[in-house]
C-alpha positions as CSV (number, residue, x, y, z in Angstrom):
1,X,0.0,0.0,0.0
2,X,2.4,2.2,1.0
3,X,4.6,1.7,-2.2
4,X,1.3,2.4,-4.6
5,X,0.4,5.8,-2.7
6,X,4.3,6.7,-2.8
7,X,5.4,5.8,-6.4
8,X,2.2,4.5,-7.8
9,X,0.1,8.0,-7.6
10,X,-2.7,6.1,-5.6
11,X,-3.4,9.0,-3.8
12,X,-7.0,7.9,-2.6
13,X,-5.1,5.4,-0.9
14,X,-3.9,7.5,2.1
15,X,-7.7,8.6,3.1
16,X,-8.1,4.3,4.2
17,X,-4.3,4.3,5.6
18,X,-4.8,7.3,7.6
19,X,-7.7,6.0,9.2
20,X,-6.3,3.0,10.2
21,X,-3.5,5.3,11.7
22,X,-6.1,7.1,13.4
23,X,-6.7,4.1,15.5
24,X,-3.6,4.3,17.3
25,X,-3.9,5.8,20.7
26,X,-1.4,7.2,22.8
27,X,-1.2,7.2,26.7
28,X,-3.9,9.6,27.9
29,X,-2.1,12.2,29.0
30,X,-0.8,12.3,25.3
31,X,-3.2,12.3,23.8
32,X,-5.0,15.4,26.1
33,X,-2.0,17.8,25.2
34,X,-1.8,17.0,21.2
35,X,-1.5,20.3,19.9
36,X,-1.4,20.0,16.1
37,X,-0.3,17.4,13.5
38,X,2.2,17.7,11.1
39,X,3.4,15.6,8.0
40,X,6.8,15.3,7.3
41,X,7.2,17.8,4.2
42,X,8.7,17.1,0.7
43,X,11.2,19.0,-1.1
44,X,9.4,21.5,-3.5
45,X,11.5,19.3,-6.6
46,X,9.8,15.6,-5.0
47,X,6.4,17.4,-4.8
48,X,6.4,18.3,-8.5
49,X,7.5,15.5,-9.3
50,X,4.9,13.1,-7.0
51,X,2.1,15.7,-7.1
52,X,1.3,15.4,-3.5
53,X,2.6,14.9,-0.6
54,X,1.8,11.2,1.1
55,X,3.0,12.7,4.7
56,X,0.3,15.1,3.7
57,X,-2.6,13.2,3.1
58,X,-1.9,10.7,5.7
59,X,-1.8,13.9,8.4
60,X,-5.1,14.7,6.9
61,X,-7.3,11.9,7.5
62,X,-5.9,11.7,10.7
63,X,-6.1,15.0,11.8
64,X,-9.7,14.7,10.4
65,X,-10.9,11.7,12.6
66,X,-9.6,12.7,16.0
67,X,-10.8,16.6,15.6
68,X,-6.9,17.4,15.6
69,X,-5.6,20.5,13.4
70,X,-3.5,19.7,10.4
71,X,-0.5,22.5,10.3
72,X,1.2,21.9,7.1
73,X,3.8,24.6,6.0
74,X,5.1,25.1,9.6
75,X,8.1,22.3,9.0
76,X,9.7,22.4,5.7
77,X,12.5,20.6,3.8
78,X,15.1,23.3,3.3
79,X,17.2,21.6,0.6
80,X,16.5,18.5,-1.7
81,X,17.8,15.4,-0.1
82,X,18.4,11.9,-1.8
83,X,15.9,9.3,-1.8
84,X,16.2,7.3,1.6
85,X,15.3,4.0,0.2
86,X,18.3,2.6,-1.0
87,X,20.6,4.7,1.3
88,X,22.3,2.1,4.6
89,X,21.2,3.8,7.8
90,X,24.2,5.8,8.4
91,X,24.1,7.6,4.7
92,X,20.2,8.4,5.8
93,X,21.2,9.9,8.9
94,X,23.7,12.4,6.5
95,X,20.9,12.7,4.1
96,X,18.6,14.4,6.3
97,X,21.3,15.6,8.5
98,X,20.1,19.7,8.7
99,X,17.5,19.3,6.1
100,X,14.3,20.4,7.6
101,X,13.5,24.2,9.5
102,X,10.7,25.8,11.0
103,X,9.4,29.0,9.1
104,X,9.9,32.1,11.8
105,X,6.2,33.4,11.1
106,X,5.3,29.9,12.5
107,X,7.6,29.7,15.2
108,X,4.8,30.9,17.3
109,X,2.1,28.1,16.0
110,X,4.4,25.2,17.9
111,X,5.9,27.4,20.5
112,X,5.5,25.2,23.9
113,X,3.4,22.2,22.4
114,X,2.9,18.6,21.7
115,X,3.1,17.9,18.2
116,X,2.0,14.8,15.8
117,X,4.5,14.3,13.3
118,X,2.8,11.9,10.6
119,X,4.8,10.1,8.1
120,X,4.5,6.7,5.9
121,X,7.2,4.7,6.8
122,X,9.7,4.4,9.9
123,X,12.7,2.5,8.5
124,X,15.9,4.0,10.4
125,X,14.0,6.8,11.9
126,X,16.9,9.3,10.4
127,X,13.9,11.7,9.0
128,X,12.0,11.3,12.1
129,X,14.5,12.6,14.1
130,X,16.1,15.1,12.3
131,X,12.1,16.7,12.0
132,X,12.2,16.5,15.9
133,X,15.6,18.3,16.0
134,X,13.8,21.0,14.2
135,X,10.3,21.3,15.7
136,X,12.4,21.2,19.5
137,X,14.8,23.6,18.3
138,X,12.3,26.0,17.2
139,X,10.2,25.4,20.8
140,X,8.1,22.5,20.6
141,X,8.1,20.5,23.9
142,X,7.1,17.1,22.8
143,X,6.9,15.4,19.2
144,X,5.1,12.0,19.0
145,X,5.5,9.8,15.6
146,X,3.0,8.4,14.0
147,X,3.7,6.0,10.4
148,X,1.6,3.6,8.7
149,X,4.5,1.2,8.3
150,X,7.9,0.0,10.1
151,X,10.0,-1.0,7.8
152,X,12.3,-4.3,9.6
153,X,15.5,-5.2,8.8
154,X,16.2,-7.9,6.5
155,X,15.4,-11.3,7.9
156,X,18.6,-14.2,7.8
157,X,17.5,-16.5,4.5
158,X,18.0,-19.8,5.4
159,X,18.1,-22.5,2.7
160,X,17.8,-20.1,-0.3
């Protein structure tokens, strides 16, 4: 699923994703203090070239179903980076390294709060952390993750 909404433009897919990502609940007190949900942004050259943003439309249907507001435009990809996929983990971690800011007008929009940060997949968590570098840096006091998918590591092939 996650493969057709990212490179197979199956865009409708992420309303049914996102609402199985709804699901997920946090402890309580998380889930009281949620401030705002934010997708993990694209880089101006991967959203013309997608068409959307799949962090995007996952944070959407999310934010729609538990009555939290969507903020996208407060975290944004400052420079293009290379496709994580085929990177190993520590090349990810470079690849994002300083990659993501928080606009100054919106500074004020995360200043002391708990933040969502939707994305599709958690393979290394590389972008996940360098987002929450960003958000903290610029004030947030929490970010919580939420992805459809955990990418594992390659399972030992025994017999092949």
């Amino acid at each position: 699923m996650v493969h057709a909404l990212k490179y197979g433009g199956w865009a409708d897919l992420a309303d049914e994703m996102g609402a199985r990502m709804a699901e997920v609940r946090f402890a309580p007190a998380v889930e009281a203090e949620i401030g705002a949900v934010l997708p993990v942004p694209l880089s101006p050259a991967r959203l013309r070239e997608r068409g959307f943003n799949q962090a995007e439309l996952l944070g959407r249907a999310v934010a729609r179903r538990r009555g939290w507001p969507l903020v996208p435009g407060v975290l944004v990809r400052g420079r293009h980076t290379r496709r994580q996929a085929r990177l190993a983990p520590r090349a990810r971690a470079d690849n994002v390294a300083g990659a993501f800011s928080v606009l100054p007008a919106s500074r004020a929009q995360i200043e002391d709060a708990h933040l969502l940060l939707v994305d599709d997949v958690l393979t290394t968590a590389a972008t996940a952390q360098a987002c929450v570098r960003a958000l903290c840096g610029a004030g947030a006091r929490a970010v919580s993750v939420l992805t459809f998918a955990r990418a594992r590591r390659e399972l030992p092939r025994k017999g092949l």
